[in-house]
C-alpha positions as a Python dict, from the first residue, in 0.01 Angstrom:
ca = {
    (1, 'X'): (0, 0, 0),
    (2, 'X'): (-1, -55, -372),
    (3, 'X'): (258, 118, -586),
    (4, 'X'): (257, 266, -962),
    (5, 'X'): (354, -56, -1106),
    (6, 'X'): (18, -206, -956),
    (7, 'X'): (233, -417, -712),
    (8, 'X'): (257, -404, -329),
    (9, 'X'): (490, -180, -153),
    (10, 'X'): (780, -364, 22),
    (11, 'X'): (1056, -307, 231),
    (12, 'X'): (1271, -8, 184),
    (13, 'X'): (1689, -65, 71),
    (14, 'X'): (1945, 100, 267),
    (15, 'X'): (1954, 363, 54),
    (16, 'X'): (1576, 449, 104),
    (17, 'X'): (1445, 267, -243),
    (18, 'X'): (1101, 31, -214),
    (19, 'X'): (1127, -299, -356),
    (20, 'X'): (788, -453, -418),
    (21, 'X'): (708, -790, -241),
    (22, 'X'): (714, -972, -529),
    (23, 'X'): (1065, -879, -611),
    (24, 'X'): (1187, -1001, -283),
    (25, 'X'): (976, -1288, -315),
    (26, 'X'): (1115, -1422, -621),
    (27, 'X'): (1449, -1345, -575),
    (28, 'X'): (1437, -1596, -272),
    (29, 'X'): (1223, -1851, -419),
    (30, 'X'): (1530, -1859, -720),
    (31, 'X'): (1768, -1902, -457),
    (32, 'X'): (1575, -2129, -237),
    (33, 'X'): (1809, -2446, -290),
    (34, 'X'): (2047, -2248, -8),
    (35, 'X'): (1807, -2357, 235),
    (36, 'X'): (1778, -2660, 144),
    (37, 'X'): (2140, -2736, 116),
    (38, 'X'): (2183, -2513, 472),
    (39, 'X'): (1920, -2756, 675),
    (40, 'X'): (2068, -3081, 485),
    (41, 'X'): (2401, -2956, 674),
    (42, 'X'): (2249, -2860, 1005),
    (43, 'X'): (2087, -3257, 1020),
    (44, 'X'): (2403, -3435, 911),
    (45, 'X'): (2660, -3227, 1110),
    (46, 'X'): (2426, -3247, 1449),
    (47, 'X'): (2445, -2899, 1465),
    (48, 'X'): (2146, -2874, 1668),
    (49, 'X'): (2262, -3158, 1894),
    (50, 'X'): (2580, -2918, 1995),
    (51, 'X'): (2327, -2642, 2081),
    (52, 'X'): (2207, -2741, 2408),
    (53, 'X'): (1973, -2548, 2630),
    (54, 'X'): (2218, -2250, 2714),
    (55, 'X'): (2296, -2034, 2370),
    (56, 'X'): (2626, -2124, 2257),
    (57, 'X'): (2885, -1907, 1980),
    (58, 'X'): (2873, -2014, 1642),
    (59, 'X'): (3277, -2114, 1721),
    (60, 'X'): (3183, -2341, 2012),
    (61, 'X'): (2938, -2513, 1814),
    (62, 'X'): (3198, -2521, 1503),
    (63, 'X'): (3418, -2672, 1730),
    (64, 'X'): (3159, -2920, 1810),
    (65, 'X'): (3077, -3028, 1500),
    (66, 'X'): (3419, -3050, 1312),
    (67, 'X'): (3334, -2724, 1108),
    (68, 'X'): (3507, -2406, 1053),
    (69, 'X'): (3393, -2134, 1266),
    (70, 'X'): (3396, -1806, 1013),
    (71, 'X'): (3132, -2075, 770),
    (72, 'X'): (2959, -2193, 1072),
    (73, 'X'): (2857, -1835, 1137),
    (74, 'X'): (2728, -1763, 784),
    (75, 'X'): (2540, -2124, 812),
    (76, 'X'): (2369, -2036, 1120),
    (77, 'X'): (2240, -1709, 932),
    (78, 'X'): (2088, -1891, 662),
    (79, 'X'): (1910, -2103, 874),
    (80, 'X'): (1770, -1829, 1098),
    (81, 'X'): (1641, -1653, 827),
    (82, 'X'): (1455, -1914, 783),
    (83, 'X'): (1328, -1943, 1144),
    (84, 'X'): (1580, -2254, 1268),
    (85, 'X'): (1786, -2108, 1541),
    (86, 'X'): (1812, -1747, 1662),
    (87, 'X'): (2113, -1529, 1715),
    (88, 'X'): (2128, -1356, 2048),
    (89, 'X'): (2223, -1010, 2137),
    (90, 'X'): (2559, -1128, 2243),
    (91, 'X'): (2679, -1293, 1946),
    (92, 'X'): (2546, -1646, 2087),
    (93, 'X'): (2306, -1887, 1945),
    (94, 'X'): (1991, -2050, 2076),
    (95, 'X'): (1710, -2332, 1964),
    (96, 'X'): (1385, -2245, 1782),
    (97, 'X'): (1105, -2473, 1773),
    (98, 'X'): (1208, -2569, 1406),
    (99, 'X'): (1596, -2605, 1468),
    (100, 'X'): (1455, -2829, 1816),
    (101, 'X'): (1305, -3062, 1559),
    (102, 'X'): (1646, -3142, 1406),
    (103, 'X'): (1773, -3294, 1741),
    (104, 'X'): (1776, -3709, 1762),
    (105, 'X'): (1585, -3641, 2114),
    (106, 'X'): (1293, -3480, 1967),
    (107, 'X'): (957, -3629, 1985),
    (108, 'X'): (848, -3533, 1662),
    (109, 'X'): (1163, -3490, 1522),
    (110, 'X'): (1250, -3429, 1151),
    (111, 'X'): (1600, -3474, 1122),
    (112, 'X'): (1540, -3762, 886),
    (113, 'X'): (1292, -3664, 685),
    (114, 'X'): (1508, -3334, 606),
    (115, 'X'): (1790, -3616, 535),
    (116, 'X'): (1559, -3767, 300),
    (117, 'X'): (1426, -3437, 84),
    (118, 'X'): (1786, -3332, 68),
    (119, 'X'): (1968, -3696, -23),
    (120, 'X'): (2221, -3679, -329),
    (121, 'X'): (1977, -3789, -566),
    (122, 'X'): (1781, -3535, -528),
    (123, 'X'): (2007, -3274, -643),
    (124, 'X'): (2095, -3506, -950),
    (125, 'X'): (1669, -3497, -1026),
    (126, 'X'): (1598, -3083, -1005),
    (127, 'X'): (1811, -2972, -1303),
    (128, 'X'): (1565, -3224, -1522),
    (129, 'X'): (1268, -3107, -1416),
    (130, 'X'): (1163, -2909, -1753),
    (131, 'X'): (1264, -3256, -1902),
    (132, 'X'): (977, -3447, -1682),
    (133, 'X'): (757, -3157, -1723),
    (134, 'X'): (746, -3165, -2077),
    (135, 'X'): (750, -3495, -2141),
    (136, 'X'): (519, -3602, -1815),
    (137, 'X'): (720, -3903, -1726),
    (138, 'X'): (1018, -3983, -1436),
    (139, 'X'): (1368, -3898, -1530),
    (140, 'X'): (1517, -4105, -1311),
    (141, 'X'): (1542, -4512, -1493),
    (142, 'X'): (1705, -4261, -1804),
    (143, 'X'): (1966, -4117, -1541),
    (144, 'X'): (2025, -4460, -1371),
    (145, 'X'): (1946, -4716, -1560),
    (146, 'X'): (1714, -4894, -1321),
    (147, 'X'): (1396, -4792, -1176),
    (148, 'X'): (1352, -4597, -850),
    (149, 'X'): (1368, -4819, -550),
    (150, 'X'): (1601, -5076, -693),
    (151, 'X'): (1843, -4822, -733),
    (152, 'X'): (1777, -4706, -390),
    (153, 'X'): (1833, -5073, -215),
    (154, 'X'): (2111, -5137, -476),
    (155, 'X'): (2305, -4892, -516),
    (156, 'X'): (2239, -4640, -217),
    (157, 'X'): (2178, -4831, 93),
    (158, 'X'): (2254, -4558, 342),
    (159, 'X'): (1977, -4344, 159),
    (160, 'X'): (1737, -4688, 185),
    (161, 'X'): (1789, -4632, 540),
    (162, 'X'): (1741, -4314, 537),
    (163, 'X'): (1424, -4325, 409),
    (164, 'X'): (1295, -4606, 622),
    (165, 'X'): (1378, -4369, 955),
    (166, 'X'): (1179, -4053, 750),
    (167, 'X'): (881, -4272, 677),
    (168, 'X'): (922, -4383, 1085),
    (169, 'X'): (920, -4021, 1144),
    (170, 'X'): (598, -3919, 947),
    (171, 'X'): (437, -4236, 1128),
    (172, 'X'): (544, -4070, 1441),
    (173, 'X'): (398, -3746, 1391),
    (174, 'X'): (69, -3882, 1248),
    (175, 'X'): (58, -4251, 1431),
    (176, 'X'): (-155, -4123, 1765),
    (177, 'X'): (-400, -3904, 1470),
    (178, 'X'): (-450, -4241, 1272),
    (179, 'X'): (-542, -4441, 1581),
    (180, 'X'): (-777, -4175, 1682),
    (181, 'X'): (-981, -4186, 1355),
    (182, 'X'): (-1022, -4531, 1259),
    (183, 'X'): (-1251, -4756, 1393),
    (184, 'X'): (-1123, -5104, 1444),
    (185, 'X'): (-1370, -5238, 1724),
    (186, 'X'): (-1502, -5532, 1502),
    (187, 'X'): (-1174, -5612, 1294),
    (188, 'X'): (-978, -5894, 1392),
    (189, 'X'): (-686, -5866, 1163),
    (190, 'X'): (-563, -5502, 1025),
    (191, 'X'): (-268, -5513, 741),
    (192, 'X'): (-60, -5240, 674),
    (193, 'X'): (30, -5223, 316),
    (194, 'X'): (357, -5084, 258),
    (195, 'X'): (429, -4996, 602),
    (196, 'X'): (756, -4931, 683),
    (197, 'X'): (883, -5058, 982),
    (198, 'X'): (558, -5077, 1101),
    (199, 'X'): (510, -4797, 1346),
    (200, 'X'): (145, -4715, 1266),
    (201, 'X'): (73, -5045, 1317),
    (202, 'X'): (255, -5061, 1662),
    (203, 'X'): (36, -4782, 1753),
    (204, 'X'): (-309, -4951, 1662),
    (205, 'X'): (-185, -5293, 1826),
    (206, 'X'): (-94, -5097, 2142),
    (207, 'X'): (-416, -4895, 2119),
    (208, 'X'): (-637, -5205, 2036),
    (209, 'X'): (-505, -5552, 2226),
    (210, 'X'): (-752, -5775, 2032),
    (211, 'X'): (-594, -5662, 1734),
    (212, 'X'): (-347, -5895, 1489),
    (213, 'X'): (-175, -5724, 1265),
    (214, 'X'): (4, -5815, 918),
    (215, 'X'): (319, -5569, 811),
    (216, 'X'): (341, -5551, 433),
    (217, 'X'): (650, -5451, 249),
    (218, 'X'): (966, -5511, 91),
    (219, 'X'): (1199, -5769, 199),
    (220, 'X'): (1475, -5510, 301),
    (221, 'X'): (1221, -5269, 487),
    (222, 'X'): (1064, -5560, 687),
    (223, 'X'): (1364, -5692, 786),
    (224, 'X'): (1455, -5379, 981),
    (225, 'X'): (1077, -5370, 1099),
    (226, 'X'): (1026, -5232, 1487),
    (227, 'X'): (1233, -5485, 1733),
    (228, 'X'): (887, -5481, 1923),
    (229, 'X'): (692, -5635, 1609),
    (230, 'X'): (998, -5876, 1489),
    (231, 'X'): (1047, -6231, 1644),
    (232, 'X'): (1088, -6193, 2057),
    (233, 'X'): (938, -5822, 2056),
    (234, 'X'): (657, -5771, 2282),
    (235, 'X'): (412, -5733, 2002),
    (236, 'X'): (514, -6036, 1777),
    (237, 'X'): (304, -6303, 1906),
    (238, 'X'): (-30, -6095, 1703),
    (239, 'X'): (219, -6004, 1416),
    (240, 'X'): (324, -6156, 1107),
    (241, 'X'): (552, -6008, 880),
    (242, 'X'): (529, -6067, 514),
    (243, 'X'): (785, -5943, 268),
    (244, 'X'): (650, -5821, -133),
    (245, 'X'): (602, -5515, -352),
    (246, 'X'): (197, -5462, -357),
    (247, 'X'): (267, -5346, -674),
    (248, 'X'): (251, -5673, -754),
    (249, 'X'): (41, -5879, -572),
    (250, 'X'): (-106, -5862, -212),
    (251, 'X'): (-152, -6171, -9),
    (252, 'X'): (-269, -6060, 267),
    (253, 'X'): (-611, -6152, 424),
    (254, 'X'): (-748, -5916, 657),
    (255, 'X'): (-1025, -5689, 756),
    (256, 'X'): (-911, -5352, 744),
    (257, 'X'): (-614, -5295, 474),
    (258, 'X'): (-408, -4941, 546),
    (259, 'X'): (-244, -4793, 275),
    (260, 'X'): (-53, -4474, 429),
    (261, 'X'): (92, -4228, 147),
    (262, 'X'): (202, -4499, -69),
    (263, 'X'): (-80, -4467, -336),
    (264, 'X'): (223, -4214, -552),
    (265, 'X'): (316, -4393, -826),
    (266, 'X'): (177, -4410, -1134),
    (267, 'X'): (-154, -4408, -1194),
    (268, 'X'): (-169, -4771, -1348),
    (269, 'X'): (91, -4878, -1006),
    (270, 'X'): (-174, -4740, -819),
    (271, 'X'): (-516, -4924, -970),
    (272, 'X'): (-302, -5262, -948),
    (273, 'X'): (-195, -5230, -565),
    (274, 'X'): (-570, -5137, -490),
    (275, 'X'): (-684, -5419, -720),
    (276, 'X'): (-460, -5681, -569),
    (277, 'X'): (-610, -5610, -235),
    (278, 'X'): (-969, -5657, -378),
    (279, 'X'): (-851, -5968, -527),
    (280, 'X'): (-695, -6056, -155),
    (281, 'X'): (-974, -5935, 32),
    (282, 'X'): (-1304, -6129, 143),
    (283, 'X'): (-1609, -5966, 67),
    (284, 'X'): (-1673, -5621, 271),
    (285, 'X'): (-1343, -5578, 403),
    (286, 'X'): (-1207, -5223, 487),
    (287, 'X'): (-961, -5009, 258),
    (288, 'X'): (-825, -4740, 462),
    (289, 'X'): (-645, -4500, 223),
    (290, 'X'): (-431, -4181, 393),
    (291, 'X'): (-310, -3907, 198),
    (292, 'X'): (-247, -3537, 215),
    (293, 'X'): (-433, -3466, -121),
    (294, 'X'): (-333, -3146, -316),
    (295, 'X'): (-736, -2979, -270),
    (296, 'X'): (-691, -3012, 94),
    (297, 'X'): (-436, -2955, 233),
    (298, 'X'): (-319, -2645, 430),
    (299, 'X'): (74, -2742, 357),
    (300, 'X'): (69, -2645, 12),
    (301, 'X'): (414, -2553, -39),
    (302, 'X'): (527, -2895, 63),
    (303, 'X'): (246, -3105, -96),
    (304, 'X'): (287, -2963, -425),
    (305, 'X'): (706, -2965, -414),
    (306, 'X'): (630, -3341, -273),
    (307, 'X'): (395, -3366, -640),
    (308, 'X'): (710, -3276, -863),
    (309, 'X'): (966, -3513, -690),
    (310, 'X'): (738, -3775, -720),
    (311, 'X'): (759, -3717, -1093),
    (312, 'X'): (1088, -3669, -1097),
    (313, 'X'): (1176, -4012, -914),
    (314, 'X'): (869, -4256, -995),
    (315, 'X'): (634, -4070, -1267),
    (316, 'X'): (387, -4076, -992),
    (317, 'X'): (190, -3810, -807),
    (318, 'X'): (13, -3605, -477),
    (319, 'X'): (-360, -3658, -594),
    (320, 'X'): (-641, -3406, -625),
    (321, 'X'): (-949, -3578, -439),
    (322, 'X'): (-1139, -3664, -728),
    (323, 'X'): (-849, -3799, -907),
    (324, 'X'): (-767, -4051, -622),
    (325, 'X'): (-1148, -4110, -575),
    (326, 'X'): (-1157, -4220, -966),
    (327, 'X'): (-842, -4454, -917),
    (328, 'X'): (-1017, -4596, -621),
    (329, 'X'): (-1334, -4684, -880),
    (330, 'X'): (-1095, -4826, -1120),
    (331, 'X'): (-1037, -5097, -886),
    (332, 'X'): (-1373, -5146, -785),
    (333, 'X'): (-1370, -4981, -463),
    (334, 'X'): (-1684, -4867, -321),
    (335, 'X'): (-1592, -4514, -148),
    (336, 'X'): (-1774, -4456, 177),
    (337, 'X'): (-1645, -4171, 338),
    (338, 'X'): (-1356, -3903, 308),
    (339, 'X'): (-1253, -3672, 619),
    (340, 'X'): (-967, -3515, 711),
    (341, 'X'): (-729, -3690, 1002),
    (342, 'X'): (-488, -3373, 1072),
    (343, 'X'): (-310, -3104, 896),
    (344, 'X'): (-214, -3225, 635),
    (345, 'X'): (-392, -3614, 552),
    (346, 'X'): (-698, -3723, 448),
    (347, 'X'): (-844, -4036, 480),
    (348, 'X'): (-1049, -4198, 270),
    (349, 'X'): (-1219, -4542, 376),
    (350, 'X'): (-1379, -4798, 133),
    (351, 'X'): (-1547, -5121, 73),
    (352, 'X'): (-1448, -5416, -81),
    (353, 'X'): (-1766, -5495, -276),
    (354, 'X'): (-1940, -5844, -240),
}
């Protein structure tokens, strides 16, 4: 029901008043760094280890975790307001599927990827945001004197290797998807540019045994690559692993490149990774390009909060379709389809023209 004030009726007070939806609604987005903060607490204190299958008090779990009880409790709120965990008639606590997904044993879990959104640079980044905005560029080389991922190897190891376990994670829940959608029957050799610690490519070697595969990346995230792709692994006899920033150069040869939401830096970091694979590539080889793009996808909320700490931390960007599809032509790609993998990515194959 619309009110007076041409706004939608919401919930009534305690005291029998109706504030509008939007109201609410912004009065929680304003304070939405609590659950941010609240989840970044649940992953590091294991809080959703301590909660087995039975429901446990918000005391036993305290006492788990090295916490004080009377804070757990007001935690444990937090998060179930936002749908991780559930209080129980009794005064106990039980799992969710979201609070599930912050256990180490979980499948699909998450708990590094929330580690990652949540790191200590990223609360140093938020209160500049007007500053990026207006100006259109990364704060970040002005707040640490060196660029993004030099800091991170540098100066923050732990949060390096917290990030290579988050990308490991989002390989995990999109690895099986990937494999499903690309053709690889007449490639010999598939690279993956920028690939972690190589868990998509695990998943196409396993899926396709006359497959060799080249891992791509820096020489701290290869290093730490999947035991079963590094020398004696089960995989490493049709595996080489080559250490570089493609930002730079490529020097790879292979028939199908994949470049898996890496294409977020600038726009000119962007052109010269795709160009240095041209200038890699023989004639008619495969780009396979992965992205959740802005126009597409159905996770807006995190695609577009994604878009801003990307130009917080690198001046780079989540892409519209067109815009990546123009980037793409900038290097000479010749775009020959676009389809969407899962929820939330997009891939979009090229040619490497003759």
């Amino acid at each position: 029901m619309t009110g007076a004030d041409g706004t939608r009726d919401g919930a009534a007070d305690s005291a029998g008043t109706v504030l509008p939806d939007a109201v609410r609604h912004l009065r929680e987005l304003a304070l939405s760094a609590a659950g941010a903060a609240a989840v970044r607490v649940a992953a590091r204190t294991g809080l959703a280890d301590a909660l087995g299958d039975a429901p446990r008090t918000a005391a036993e779990l305290a006492a788990d975790v090295g916490a004080d009880p009377a804070a757990t409790l007001r935690l444990l709120r937090v998060l179930a307001s936002h749908g991780v965990f559930t209080a129980a008639q009794d005064g106990r606590w039980a799992h969710t599927p979201m609070s599930r997904l912050l256990r180490d044993d979980a499948p699909l879990g998450l708990r590094h990827s929330v580690l990652w959104a949540t790191e200590p640079w990223t609360w140093q980044l938020w209160p500049h945001l007007e500053q990026a905005v207006r100006s259109g560029h990364s704060v970040f080389e002005d707040l640490h004197g060196q660029e993004f991922f030099a800091y991170l190897h540098a100066e923050a190891p732990q949060s390096a290797e917290v990030f290579n376990r988050a990308m490991t994670q989002s390989s995990r829940l999109s690895g099986r998807a990937i494999a499903d959608v690309l053709d690889l029957g007449d490639a010999e050799v598939v690279a993956d540019i920028a690939g972690g610690q190589g868990h998509v490519l695990r998943t196409l070697l396993e899926r396709h045994t006359h497959l060799r595969g080249v891992l791509f990346d820096l020489p701290e995230v290869v290093a730490a690559a999947d035991p079963v792709l590094r020398p004696g692994g089960a995989l490493a006899g049709r595996v080489r692993l080559v250490a570089g920033d493609c930002r730079h150069d490529v020097p790879v040869r292979a028939d199908v490149y994949l470049l898996k939401n890496i294409l977020e830096w600038d726009d000119d970091s962007t052109v010269a990774t795709l160009r240095g694979i041209v200038a890699a590539a023989r004639p008619g080889a495969r780009v396979m390009v992965l992205e959740n793009l802005i126009d597409g996808s159905p996770e807006m909320r995190f695609t577009t909060a994604m878009d801003l700490l990307l130009l917080l931390n690198v001046g780079g960007r989540k892409h519209t379709r067109q815009g990546l599809l123009d980037l793409m032509a900038k290097a000479d790609l010749q775009v020959t389809e676009v389809r969407p993998v899962n929820s939330y990515l997009h891939l979009i194959a090229a040619t490497v023209p003759g």
